[in-house]
VMD Tcl script that builds the backbone (N, CA, C; Angstrom):
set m [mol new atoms 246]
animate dup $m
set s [atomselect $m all]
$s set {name element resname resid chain x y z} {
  {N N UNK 1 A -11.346 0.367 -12.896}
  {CA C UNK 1 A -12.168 0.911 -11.825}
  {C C UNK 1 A -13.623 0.942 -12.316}
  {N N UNK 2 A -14.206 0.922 -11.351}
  {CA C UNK 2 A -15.829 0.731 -11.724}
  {C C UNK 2 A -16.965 2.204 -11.996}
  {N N UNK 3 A -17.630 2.090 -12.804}
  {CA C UNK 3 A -18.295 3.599 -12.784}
  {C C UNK 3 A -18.651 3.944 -11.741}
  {N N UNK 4 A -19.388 3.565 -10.391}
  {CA C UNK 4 A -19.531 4.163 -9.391}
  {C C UNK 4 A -18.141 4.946 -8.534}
  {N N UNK 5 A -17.374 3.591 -7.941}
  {CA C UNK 5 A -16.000 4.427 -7.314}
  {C C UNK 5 A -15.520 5.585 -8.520}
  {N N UNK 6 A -15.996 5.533 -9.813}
  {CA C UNK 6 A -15.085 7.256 -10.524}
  {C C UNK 6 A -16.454 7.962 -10.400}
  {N N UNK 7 A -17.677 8.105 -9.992}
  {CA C UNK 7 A -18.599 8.842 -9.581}
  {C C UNK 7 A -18.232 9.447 -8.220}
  {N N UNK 8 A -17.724 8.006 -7.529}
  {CA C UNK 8 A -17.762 8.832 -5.706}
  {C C UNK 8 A -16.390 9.697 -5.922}
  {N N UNK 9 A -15.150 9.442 -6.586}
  {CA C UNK 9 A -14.286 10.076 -6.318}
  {C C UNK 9 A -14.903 11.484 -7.367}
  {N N UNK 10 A -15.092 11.654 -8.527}
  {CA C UNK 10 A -15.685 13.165 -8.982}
  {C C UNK 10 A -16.106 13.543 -8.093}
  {N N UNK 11 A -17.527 13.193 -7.324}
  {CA C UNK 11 A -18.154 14.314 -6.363}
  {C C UNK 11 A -17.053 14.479 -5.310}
  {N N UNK 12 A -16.266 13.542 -4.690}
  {CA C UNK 12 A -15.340 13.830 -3.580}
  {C C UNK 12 A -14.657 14.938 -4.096}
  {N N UNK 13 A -14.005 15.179 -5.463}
  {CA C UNK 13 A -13.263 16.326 -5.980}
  {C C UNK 13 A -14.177 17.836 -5.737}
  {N N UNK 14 A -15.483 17.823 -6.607}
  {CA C UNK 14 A -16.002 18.551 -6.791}
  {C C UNK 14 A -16.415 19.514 -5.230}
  {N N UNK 15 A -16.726 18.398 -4.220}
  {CA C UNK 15 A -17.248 18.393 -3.000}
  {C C UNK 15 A -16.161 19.674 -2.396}
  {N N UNK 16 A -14.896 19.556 -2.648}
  {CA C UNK 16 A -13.383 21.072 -2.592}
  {C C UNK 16 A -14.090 22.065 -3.003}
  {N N UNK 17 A -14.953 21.922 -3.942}
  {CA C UNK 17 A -14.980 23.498 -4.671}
  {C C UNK 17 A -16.073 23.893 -3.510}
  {N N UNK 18 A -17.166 22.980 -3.127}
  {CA C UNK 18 A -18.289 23.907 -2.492}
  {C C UNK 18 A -18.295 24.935 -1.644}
  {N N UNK 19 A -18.620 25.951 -1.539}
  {CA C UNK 19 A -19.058 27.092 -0.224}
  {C C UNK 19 A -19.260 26.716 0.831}
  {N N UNK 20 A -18.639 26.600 1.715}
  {CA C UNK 20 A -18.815 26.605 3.476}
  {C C UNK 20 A -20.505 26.243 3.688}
  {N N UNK 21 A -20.602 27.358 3.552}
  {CA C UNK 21 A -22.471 27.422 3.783}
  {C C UNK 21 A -23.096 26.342 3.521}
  {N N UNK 22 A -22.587 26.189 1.521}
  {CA C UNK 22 A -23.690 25.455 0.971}
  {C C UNK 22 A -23.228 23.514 1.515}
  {N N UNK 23 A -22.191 22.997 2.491}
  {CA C UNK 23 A -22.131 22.091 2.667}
  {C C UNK 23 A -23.105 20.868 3.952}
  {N N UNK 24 A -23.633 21.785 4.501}
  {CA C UNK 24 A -24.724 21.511 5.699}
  {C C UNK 24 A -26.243 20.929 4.622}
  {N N UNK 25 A -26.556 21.797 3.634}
  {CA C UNK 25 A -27.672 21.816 2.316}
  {C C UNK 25 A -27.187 20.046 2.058}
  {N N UNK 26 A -25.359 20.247 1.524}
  {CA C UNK 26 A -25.673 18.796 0.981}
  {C C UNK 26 A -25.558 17.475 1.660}
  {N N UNK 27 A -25.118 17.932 2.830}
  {CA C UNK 27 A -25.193 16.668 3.919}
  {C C UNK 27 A -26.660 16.444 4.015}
  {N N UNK 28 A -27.519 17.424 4.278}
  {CA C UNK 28 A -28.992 17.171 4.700}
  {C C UNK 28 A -29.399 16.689 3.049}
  {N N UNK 29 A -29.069 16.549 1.986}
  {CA C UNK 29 A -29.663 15.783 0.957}
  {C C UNK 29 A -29.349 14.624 0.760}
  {N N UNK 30 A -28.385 14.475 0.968}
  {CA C UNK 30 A -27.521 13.200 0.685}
  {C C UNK 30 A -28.416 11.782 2.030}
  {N N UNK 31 A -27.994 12.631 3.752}
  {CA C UNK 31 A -29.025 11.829 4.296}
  {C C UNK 31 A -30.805 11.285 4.098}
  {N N UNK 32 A -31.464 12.617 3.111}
  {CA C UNK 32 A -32.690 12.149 2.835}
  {C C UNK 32 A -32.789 11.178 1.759}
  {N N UNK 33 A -31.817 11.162 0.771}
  {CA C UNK 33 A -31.101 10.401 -0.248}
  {C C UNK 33 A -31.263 9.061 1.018}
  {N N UNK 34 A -30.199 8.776 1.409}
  {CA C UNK 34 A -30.302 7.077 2.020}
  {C C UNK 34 A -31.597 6.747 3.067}
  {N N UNK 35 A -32.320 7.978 3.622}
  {CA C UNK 35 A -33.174 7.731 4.217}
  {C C UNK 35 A -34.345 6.890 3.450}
  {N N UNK 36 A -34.960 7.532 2.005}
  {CA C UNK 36 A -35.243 6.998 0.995}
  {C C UNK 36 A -35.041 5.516 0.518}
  {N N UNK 37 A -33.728 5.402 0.511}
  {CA C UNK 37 A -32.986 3.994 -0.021}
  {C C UNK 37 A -32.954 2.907 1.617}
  {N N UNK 38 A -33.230 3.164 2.447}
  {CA C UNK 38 A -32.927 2.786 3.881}
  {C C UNK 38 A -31.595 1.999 3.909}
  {N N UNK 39 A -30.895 2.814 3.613}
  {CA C UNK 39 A -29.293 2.497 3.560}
  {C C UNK 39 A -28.414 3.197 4.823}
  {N N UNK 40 A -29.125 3.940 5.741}
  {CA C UNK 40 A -28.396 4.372 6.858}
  {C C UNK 40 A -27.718 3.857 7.594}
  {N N UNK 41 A -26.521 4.435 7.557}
  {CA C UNK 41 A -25.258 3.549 8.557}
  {C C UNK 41 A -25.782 3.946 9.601}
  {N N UNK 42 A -25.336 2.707 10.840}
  {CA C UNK 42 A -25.754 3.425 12.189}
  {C C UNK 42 A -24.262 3.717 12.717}
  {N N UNK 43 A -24.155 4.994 13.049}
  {CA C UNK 43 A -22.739 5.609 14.173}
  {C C UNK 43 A -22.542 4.744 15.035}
  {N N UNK 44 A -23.797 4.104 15.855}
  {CA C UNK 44 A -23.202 3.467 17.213}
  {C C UNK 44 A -23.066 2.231 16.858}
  {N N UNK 45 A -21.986 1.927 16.859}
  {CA C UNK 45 A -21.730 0.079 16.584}
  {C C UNK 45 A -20.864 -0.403 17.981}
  {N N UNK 46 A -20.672 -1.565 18.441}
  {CA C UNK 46 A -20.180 -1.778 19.524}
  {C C UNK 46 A -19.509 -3.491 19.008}
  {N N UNK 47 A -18.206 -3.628 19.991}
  {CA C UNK 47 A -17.655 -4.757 19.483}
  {C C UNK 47 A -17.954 -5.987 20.306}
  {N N UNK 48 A -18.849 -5.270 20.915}
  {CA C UNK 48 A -19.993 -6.300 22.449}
  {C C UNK 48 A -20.154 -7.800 22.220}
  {N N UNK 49 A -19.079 -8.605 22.582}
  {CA C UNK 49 A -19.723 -9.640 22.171}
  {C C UNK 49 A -18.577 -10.563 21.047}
  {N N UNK 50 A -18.028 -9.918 19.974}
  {CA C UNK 50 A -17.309 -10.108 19.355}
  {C C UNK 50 A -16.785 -11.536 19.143}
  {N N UNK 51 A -16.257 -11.717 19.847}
  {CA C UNK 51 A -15.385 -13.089 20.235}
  {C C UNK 51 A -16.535 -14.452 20.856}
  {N N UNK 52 A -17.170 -13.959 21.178}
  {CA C UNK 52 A -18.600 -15.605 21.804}
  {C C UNK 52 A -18.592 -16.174 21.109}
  {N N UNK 53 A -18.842 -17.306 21.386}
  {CA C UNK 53 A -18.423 -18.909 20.943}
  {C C UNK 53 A -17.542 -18.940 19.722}
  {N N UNK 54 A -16.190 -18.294 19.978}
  {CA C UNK 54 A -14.777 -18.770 18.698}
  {C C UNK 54 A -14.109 -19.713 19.515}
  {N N UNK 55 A -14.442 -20.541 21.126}
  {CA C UNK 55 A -13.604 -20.953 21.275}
  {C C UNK 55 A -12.856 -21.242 22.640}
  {N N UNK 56 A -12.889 -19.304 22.675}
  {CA C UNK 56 A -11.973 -19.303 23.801}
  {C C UNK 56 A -12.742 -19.202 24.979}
  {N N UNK 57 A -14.222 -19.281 25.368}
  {CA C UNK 57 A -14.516 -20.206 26.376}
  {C C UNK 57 A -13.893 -21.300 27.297}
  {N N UNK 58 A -13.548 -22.274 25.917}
  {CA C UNK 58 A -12.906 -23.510 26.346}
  {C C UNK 58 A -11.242 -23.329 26.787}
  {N N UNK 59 A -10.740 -22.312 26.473}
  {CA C UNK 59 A -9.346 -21.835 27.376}
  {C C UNK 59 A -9.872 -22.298 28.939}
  {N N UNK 60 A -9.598 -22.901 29.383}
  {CA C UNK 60 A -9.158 -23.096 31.256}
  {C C UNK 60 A -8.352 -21.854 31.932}
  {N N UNK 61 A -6.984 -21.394 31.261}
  {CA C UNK 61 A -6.099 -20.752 32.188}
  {C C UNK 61 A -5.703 -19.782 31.129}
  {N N UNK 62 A -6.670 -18.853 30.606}
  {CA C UNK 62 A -6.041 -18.029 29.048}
  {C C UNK 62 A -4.778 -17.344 29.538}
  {N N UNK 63 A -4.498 -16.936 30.948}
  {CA C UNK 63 A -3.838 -16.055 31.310}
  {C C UNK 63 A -2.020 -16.613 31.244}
  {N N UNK 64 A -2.128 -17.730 31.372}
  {CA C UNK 64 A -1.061 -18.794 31.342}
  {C C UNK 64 A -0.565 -19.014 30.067}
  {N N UNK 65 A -1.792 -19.450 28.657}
  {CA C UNK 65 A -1.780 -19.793 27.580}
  {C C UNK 65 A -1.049 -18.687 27.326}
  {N N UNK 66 A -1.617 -17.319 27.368}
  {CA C UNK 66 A -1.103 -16.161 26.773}
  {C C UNK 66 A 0.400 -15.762 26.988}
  {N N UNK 67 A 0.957 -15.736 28.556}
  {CA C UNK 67 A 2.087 -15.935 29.000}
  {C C UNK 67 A 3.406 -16.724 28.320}
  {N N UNK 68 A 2.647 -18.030 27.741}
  {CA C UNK 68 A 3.444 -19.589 27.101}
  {C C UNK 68 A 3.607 -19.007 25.644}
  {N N UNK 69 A 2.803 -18.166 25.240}
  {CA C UNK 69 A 3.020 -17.927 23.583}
  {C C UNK 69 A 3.659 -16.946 23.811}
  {N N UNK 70 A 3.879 -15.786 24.337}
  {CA C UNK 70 A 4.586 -14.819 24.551}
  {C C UNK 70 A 6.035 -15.210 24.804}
  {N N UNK 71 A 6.616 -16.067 26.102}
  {CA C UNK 71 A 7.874 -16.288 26.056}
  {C C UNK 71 A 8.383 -17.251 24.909}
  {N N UNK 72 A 7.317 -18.127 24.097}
  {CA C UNK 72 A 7.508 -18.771 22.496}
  {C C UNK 72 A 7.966 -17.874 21.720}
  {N N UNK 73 A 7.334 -16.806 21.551}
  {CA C UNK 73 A 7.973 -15.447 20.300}
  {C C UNK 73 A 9.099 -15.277 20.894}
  {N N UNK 74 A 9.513 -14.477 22.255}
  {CA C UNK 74 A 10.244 -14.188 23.092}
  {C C UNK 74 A 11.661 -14.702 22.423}
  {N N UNK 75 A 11.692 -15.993 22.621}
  {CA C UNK 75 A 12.277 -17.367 22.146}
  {C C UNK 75 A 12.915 -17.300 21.005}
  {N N UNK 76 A 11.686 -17.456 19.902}
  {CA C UNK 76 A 12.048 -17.426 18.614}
  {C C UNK 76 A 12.467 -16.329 18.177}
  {N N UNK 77 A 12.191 -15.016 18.772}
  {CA C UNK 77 A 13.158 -13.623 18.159}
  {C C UNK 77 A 14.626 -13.767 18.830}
  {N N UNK 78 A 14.362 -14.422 20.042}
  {CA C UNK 78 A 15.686 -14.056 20.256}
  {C C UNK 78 A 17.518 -15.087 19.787}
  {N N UNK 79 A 16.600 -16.406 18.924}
  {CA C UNK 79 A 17.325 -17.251 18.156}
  {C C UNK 79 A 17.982 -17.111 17.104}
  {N N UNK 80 A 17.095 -15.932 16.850}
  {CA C UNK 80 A 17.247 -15.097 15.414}
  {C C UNK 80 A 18.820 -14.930 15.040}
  {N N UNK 81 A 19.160 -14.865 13.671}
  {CA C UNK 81 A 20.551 -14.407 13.706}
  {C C UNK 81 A 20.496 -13.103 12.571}
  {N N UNK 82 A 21.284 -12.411 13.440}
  {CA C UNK 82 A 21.358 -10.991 11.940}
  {C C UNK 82 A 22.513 -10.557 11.278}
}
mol reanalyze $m
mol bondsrecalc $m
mol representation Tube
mol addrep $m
């Protein structure tokens, strides 16, 4: 394991012992910490978009395609022997 991941997991340990109170103190340091580093995750991420140009544009009838692979599994589970 690498010295950082046994850094993040110590403070994750240590992070149990803190006081109620004093945990708001270290959230607000920790964010001025990456504010500093401009390492801020952003919360709002969206999957908008995701899939554009992989392709399936060029599907004609996806609704059909999808249907044809479905009764294929359908098929093949039910060939199955146990």
């Amino acid at each position: 394991m690498n010295l950082a991941a046994i850094k993040k997991i110590e403070i994750a340990k240590e992070l149990g012992f803190v006081p109620v109170y004093a945990l708001d103190k270290i959230k607000t340091y920790i964010k001025s910490l990456l504010k500093e580093s401009d390492l801020i995750v952003q919360n709002d991420r969206s999957l908008h978009g995701i899939w554009k140009n992989k392709g399936f544009e060029k599907i004609t009838d996806l609704e059909a395609d999808i249907r044809e692979a479905r009764k294929q599994m359908s098929d093949s589970i039910l060939k199955r022997e146990f």
